[in-house]
Backbone atoms as SQL, in Angstrom:
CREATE TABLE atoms (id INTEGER PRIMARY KEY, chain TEXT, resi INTEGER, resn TEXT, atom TEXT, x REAL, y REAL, z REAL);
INSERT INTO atoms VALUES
  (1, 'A', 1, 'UNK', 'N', 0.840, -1.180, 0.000),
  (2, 'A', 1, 'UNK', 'CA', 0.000, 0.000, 0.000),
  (3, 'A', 1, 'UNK', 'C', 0.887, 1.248, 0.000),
  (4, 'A', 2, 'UNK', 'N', 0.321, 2.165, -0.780),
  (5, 'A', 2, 'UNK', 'CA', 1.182, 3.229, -0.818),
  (6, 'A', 2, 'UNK', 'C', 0.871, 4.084, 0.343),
  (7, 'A', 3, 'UNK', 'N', 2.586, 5.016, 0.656),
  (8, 'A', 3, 'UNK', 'CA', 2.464, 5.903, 1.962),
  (9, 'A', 3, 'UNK', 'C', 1.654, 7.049, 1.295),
  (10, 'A', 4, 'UNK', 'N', 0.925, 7.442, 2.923),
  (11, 'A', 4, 'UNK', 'CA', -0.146, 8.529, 3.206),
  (12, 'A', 4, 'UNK', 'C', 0.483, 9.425, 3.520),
  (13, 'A', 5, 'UNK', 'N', 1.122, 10.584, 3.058),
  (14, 'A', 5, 'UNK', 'CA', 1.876, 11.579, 3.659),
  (15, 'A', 5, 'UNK', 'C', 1.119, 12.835, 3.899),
  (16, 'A', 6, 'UNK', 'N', 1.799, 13.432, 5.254),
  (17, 'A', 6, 'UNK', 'CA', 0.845, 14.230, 6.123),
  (18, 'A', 6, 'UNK', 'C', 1.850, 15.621, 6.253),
  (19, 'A', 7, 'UNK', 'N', 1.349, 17.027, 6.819),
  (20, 'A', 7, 'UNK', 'CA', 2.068, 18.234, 7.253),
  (21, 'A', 7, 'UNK', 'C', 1.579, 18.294, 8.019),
  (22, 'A', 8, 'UNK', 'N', 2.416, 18.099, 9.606),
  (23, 'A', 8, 'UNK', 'CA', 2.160, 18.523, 10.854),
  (24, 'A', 8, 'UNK', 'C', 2.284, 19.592, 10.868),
  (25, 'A', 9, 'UNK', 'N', 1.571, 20.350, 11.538),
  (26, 'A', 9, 'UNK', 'CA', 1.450, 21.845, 11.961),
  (27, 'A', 9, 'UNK', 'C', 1.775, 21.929, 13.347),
  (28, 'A', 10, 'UNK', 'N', 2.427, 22.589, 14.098),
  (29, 'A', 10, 'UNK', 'CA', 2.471, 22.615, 15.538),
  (30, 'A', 10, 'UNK', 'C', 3.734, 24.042, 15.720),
  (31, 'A', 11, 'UNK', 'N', 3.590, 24.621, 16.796),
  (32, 'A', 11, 'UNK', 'CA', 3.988, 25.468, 17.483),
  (33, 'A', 11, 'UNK', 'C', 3.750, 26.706, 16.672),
  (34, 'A', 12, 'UNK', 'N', 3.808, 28.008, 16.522),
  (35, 'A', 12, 'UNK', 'CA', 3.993, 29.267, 15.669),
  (36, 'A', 12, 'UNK', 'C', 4.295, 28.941, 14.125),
  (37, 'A', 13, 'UNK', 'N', 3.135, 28.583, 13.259),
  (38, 'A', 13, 'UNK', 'CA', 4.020, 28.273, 11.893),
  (39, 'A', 13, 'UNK', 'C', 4.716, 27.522, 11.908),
  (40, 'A', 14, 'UNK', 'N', 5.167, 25.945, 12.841),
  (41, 'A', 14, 'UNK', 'CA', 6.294, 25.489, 12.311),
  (42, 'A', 14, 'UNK', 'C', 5.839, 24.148, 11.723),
  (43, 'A', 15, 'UNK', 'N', 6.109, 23.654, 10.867),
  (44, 'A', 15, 'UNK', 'CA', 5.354, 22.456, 10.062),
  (45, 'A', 15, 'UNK', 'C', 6.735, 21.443, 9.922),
  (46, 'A', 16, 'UNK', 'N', 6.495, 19.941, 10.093),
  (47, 'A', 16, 'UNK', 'CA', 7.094, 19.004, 9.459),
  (48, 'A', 16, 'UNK', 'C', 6.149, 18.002, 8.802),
  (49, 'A', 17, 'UNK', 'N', 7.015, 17.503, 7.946),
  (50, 'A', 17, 'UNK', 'CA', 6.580, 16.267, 6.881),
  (51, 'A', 17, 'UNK', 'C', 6.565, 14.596, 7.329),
  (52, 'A', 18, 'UNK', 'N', 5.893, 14.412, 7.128),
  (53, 'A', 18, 'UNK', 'CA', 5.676, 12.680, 8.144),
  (54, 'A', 18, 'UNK', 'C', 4.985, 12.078, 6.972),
  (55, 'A', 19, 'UNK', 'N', 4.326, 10.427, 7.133),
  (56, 'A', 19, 'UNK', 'CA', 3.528, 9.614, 6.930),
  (57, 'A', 19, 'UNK', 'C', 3.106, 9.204, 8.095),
  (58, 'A', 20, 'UNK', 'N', 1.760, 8.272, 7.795),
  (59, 'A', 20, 'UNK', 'CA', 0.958, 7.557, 8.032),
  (60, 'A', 20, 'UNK', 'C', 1.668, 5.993, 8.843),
  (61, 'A', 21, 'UNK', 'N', 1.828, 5.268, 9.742),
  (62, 'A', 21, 'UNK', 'CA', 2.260, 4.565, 10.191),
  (63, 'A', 21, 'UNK', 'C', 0.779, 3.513, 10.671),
  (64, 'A', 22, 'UNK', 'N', -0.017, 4.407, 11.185),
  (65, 'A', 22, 'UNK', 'CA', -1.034, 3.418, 11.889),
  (66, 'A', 22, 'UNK', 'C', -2.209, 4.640, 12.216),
  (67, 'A', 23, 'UNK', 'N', -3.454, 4.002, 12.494),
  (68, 'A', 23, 'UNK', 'CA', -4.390, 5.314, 12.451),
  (69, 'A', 23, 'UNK', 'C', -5.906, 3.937, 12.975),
  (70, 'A', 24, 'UNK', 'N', -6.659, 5.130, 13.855),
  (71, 'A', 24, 'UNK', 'CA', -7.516, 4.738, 14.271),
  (72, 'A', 24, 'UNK', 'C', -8.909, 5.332, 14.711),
  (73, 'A', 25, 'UNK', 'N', -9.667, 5.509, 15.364),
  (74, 'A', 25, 'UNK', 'CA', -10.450, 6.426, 15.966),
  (75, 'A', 25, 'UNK', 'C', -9.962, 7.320, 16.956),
  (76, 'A', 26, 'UNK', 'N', -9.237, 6.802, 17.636),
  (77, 'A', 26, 'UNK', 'CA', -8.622, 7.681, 19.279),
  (78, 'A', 26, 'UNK', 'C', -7.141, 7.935, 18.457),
  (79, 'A', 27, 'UNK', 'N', -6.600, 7.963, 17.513),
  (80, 'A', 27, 'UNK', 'CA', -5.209, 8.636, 17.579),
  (81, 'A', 27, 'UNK', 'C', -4.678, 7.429, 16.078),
  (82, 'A', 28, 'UNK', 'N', -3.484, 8.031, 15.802),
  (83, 'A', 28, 'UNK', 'CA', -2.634, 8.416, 14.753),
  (84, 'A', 28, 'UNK', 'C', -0.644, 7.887, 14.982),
  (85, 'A', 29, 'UNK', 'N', -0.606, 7.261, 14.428),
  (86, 'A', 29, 'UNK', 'CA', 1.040, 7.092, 14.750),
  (87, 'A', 29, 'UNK', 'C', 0.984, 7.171, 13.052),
  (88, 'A', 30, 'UNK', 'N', 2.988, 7.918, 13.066),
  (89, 'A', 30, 'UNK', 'CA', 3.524, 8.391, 12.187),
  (90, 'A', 30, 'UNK', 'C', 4.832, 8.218, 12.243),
  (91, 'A', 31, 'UNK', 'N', 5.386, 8.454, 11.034),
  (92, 'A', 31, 'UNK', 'CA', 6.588, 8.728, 10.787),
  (93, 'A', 31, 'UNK', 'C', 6.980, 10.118, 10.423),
  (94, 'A', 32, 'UNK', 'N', 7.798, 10.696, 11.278),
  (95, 'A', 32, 'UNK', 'CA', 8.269, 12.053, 10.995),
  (96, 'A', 32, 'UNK', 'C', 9.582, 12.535, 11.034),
  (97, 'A', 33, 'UNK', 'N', 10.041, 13.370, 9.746),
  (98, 'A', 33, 'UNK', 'CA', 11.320, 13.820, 9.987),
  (99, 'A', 33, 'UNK', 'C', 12.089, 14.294, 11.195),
  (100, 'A', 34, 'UNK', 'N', 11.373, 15.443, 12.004),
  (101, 'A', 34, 'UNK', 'CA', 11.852, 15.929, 13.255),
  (102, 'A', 34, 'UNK', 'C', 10.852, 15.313, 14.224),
  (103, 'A', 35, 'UNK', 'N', 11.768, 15.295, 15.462),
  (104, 'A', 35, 'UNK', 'CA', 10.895, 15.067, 16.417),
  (105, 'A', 35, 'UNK', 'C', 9.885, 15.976, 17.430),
  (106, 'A', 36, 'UNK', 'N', 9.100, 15.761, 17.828),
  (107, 'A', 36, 'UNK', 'CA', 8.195, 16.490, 18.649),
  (108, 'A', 36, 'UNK', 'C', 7.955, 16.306, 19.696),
  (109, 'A', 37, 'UNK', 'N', 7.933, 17.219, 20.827),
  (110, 'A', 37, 'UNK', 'CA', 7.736, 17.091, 22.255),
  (111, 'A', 37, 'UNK', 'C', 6.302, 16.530, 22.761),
  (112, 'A', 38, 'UNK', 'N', 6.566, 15.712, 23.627),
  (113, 'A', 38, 'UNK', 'CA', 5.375, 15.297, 24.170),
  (114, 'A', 38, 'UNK', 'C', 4.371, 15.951, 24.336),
  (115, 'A', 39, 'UNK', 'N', 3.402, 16.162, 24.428),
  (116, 'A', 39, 'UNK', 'CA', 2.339, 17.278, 25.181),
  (117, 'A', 39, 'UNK', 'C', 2.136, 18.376, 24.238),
  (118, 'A', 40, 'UNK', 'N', 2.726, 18.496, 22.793),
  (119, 'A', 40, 'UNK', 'CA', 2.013, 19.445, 21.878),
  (120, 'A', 40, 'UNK', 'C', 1.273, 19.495, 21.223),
  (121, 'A', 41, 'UNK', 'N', 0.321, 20.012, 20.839),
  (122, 'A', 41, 'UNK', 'CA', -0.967, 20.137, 20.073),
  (123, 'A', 41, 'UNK', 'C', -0.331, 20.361, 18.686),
  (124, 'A', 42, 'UNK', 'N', -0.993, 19.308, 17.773),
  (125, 'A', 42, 'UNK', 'CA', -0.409, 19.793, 16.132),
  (126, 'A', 42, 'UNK', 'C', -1.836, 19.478, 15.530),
  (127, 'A', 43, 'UNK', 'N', -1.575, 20.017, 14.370),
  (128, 'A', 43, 'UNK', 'CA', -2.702, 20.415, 13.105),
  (129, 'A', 43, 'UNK', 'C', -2.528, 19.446, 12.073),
  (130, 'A', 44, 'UNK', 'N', -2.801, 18.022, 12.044),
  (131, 'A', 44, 'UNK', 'CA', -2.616, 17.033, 11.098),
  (132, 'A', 44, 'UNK', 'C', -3.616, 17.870, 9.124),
  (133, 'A', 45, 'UNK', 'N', -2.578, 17.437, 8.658),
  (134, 'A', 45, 'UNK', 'CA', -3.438, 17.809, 6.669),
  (135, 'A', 45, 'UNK', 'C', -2.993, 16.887, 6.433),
  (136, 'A', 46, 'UNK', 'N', -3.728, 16.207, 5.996),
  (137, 'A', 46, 'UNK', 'CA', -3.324, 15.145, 4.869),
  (138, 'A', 46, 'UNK', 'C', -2.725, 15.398, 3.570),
  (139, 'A', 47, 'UNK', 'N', -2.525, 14.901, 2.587),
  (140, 'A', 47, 'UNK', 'CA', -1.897, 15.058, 1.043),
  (141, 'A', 47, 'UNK', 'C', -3.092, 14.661, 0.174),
  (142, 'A', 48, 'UNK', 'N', -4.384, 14.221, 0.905),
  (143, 'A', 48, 'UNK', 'CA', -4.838, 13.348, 0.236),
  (144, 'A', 48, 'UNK', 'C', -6.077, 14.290, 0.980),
  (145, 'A', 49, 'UNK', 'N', -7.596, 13.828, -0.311),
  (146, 'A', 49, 'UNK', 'CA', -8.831, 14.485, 0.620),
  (147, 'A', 49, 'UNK', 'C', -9.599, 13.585, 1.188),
  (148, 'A', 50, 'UNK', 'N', -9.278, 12.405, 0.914),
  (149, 'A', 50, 'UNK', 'CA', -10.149, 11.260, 1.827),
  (150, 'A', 50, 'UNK', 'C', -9.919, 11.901, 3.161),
  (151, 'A', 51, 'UNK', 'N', -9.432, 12.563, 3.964),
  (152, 'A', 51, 'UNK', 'CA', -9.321, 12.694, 5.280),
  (153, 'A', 51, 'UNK', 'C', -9.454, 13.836, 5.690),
  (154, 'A', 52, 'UNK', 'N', -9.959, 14.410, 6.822),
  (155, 'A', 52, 'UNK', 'CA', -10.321, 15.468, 7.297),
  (156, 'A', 52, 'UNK', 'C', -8.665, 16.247, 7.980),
  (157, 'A', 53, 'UNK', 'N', -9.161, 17.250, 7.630),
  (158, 'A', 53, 'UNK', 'CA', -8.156, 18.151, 8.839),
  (159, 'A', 53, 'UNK', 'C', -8.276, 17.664, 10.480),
  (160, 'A', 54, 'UNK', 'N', -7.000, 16.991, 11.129),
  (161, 'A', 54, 'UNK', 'CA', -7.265, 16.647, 12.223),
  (162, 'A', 54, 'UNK', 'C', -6.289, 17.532, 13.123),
  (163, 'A', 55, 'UNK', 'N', -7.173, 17.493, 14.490),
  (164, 'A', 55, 'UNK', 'CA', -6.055, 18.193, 15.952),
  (165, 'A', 55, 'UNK', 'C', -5.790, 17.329, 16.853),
  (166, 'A', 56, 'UNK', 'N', -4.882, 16.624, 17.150),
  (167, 'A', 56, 'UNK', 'CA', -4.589, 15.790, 18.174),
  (168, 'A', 56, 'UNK', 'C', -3.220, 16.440, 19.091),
  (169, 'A', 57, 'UNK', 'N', -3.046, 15.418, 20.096),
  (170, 'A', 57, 'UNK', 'CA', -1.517, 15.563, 21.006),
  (171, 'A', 57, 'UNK', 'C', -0.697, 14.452, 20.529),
  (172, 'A', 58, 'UNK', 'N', 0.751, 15.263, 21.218),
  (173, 'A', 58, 'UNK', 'CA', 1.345, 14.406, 20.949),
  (174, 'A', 58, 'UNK', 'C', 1.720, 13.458, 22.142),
  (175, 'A', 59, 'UNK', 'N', 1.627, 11.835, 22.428),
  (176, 'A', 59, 'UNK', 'CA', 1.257, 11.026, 23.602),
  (177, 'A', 59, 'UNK', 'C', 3.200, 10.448, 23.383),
  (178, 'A', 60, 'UNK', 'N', 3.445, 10.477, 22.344),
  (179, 'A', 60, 'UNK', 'CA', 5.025, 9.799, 22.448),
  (180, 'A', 60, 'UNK', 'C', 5.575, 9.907, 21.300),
  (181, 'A', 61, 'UNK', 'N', 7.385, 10.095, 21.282),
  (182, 'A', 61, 'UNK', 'CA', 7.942, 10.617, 20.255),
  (183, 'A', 61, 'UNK', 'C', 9.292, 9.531, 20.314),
  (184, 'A', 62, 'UNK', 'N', 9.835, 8.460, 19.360),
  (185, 'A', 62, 'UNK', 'CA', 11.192, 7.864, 19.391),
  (186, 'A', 62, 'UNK', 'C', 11.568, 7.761, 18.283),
  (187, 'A', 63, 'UNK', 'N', 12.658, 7.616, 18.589),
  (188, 'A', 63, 'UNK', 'CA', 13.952, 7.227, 17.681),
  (189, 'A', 63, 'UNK', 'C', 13.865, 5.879, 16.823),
  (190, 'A', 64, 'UNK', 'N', 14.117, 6.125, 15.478),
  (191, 'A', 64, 'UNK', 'CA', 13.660, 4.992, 14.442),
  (192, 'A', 64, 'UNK', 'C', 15.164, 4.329, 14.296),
  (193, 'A', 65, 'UNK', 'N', 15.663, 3.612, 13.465),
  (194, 'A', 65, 'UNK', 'CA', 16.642, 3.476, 12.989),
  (195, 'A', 65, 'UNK', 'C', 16.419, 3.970, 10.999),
  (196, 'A', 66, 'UNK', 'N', 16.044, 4.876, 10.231),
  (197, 'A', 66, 'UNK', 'CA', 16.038, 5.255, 8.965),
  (198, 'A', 66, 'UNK', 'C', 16.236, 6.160, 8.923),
  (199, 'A', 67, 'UNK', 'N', 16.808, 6.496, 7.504),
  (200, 'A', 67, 'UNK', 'CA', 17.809, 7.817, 6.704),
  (201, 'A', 67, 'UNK', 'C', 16.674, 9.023, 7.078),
  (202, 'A', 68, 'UNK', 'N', 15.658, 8.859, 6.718),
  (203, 'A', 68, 'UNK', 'CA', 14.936, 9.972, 6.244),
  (204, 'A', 68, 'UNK', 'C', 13.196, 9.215, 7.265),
  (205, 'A', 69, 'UNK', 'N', 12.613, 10.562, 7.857),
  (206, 'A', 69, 'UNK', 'CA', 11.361, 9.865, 9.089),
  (207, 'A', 69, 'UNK', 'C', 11.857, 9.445, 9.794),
  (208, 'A', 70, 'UNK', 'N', 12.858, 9.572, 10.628),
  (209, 'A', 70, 'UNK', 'CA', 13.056, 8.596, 11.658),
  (210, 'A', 70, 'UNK', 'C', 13.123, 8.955, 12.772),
  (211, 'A', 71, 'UNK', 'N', 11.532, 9.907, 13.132),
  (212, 'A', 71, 'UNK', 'CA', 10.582, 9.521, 14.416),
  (213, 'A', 71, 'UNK', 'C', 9.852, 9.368, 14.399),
  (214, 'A', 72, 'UNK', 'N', 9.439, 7.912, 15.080),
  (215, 'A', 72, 'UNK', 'CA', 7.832, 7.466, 15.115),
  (216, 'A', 72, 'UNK', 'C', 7.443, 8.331, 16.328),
  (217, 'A', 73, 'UNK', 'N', 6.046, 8.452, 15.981),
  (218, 'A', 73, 'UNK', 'CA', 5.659, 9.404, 16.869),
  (219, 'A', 73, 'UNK', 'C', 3.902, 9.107, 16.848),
  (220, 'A', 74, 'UNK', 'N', 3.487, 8.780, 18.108),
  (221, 'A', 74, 'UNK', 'CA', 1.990, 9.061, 18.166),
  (222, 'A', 74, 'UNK', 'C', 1.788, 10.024, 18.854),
  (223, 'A', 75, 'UNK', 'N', -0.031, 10.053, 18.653),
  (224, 'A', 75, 'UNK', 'CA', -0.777, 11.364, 18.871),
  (225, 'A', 75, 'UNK', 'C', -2.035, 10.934, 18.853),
  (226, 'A', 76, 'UNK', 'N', -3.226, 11.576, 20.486),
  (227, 'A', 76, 'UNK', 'CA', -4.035, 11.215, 20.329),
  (228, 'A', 76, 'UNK', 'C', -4.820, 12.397, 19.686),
  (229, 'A', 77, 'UNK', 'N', -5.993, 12.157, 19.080),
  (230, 'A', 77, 'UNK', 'CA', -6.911, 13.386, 18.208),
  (231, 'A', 77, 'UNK', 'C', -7.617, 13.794, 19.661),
  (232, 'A', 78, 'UNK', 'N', -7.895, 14.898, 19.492),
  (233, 'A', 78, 'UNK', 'CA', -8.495, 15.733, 20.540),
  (234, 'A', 78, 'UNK', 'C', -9.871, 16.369, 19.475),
  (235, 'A', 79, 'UNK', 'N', -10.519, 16.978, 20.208),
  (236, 'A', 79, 'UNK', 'CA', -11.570, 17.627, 19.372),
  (237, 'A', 79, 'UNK', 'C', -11.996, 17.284, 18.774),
  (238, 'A', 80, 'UNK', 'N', -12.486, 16.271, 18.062),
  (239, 'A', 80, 'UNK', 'CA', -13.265, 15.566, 16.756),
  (240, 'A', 80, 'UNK', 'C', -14.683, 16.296, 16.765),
  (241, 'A', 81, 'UNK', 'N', -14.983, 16.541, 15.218),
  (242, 'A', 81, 'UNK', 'CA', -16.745, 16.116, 15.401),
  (243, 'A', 81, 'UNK', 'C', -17.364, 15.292, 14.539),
  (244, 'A', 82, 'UNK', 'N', -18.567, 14.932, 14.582),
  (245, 'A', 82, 'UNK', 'CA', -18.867, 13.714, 14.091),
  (246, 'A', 82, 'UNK', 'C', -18.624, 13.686, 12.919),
  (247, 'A', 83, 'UNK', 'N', -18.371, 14.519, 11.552),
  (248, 'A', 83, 'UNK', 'CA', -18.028, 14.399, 10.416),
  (249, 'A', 83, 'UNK', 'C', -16.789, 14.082, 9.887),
  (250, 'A', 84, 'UNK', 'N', -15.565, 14.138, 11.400),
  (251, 'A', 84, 'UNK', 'CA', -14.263, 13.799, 10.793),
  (252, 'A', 84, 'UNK', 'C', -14.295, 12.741, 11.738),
  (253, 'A', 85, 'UNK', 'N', -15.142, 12.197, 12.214),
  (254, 'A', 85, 'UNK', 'CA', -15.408, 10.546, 12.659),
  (255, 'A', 85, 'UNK', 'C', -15.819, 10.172, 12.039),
  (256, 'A', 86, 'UNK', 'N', -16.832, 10.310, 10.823),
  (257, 'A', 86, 'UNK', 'CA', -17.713, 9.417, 9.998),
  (258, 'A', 86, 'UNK', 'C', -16.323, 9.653, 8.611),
  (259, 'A', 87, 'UNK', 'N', -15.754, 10.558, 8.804),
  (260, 'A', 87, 'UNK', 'CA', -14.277, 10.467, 7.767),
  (261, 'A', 87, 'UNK', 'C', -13.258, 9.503, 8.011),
  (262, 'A', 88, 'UNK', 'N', -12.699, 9.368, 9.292),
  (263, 'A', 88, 'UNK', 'CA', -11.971, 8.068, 9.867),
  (264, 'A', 88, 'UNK', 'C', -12.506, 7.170, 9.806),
  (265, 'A', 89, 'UNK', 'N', -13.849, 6.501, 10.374),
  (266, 'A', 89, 'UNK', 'CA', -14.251, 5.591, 9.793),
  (267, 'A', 89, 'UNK', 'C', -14.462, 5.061, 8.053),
  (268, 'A', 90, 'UNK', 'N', -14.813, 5.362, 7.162),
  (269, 'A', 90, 'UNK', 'CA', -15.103, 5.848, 6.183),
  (270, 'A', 90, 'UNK', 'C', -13.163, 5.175, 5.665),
  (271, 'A', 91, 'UNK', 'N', -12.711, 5.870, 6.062),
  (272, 'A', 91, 'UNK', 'CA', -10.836, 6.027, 5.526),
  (273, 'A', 91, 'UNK', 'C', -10.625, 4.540, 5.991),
  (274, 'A', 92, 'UNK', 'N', -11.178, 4.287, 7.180),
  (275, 'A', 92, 'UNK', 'CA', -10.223, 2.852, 8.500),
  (276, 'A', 92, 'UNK', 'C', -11.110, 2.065, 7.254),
  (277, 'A', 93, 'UNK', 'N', -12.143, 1.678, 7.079),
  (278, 'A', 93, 'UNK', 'CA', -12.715, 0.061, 6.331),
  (279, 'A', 93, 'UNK', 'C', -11.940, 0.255, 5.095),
  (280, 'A', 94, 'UNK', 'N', -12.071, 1.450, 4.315),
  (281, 'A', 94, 'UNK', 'CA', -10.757, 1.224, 3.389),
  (282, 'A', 94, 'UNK', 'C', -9.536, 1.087, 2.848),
  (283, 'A', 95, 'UNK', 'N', -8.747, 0.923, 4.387),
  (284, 'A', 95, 'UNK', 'CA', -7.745, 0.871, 4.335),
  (285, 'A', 95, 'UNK', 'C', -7.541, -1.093, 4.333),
  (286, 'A', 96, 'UNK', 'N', -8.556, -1.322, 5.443),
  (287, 'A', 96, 'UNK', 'CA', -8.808, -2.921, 6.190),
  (288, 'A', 96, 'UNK', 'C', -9.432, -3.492, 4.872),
  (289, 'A', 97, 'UNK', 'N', -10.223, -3.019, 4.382),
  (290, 'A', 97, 'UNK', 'CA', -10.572, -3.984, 2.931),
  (291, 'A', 97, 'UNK', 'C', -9.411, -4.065, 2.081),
  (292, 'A', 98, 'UNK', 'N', -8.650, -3.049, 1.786),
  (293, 'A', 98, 'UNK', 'CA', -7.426, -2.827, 0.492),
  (294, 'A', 98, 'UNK', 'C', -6.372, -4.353, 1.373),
  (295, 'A', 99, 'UNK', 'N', -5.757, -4.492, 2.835),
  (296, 'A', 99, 'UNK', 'CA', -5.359, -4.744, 2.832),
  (297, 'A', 99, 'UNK', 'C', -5.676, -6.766, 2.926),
  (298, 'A', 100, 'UNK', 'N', -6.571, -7.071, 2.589),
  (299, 'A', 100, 'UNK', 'CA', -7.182, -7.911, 2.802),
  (300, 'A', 100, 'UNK', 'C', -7.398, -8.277, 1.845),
  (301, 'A', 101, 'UNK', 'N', -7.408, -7.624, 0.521),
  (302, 'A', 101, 'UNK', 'CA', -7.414, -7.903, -0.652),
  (303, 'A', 101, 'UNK', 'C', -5.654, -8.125, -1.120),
  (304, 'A', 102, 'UNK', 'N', -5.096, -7.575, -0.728),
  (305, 'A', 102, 'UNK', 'CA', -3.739, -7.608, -1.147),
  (306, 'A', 102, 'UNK', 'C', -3.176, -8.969, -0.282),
  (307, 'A', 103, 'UNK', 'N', -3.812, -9.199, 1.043),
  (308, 'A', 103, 'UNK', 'CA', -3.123, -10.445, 1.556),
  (309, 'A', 103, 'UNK', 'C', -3.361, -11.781, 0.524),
  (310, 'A', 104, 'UNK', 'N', -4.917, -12.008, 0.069),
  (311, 'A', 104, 'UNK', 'CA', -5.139, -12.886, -0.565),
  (312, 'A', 104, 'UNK', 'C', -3.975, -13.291, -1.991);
């Protein structure tokens, strides 16, 4: 499956470039160039419009071993409303069908 690449938004204007690692209803793990402090609020965009503009925290930030992304980093979503829940859902079965088709 191809990577989902995202622009974190967080602190005054400052943005980094990540993917998609894992994603759910309650929160989001990624891969990101720089790392991010625990406890900050960022502004998830997708690259893509299947997905809503999301706001989550950040719950944990480590050290990968790769050239380029190498911090995984989760984050739980804060603030949702029901339309960028019926968007995550909506995104999650199509991700779980694609890959279920590709296992076969």
């Amino acid at each position: 499956m191809k990577k989902i690449y995202l622009i974190i938004k967080y602190a005054k204007n400052k943005k980094v470039k990540a993917y998609i690692l894992d994603l759910s209803r309650s929160g989001i793990g990624f891969a990101a160039i720089h790392k991010m402090k625990k406890g900050t609020n960022i502004e998830i965009t997708p690259k893509i419009k299947l997905l809503p503009e999301l706001h989550a925290e950040i719950i944990y930030a480590s050290k990968i071993p790769r050239k380029n992304y190498n911090y995984r980093t989760g984050a739980r979503f804060i603030n949702l409303d029901e339309k960028q829940y019926r968007f995550l859902d909506k995104f999650i079965k199509k991700i779980i069908k694609k890959k279920r088709v590709l296992k076969r």
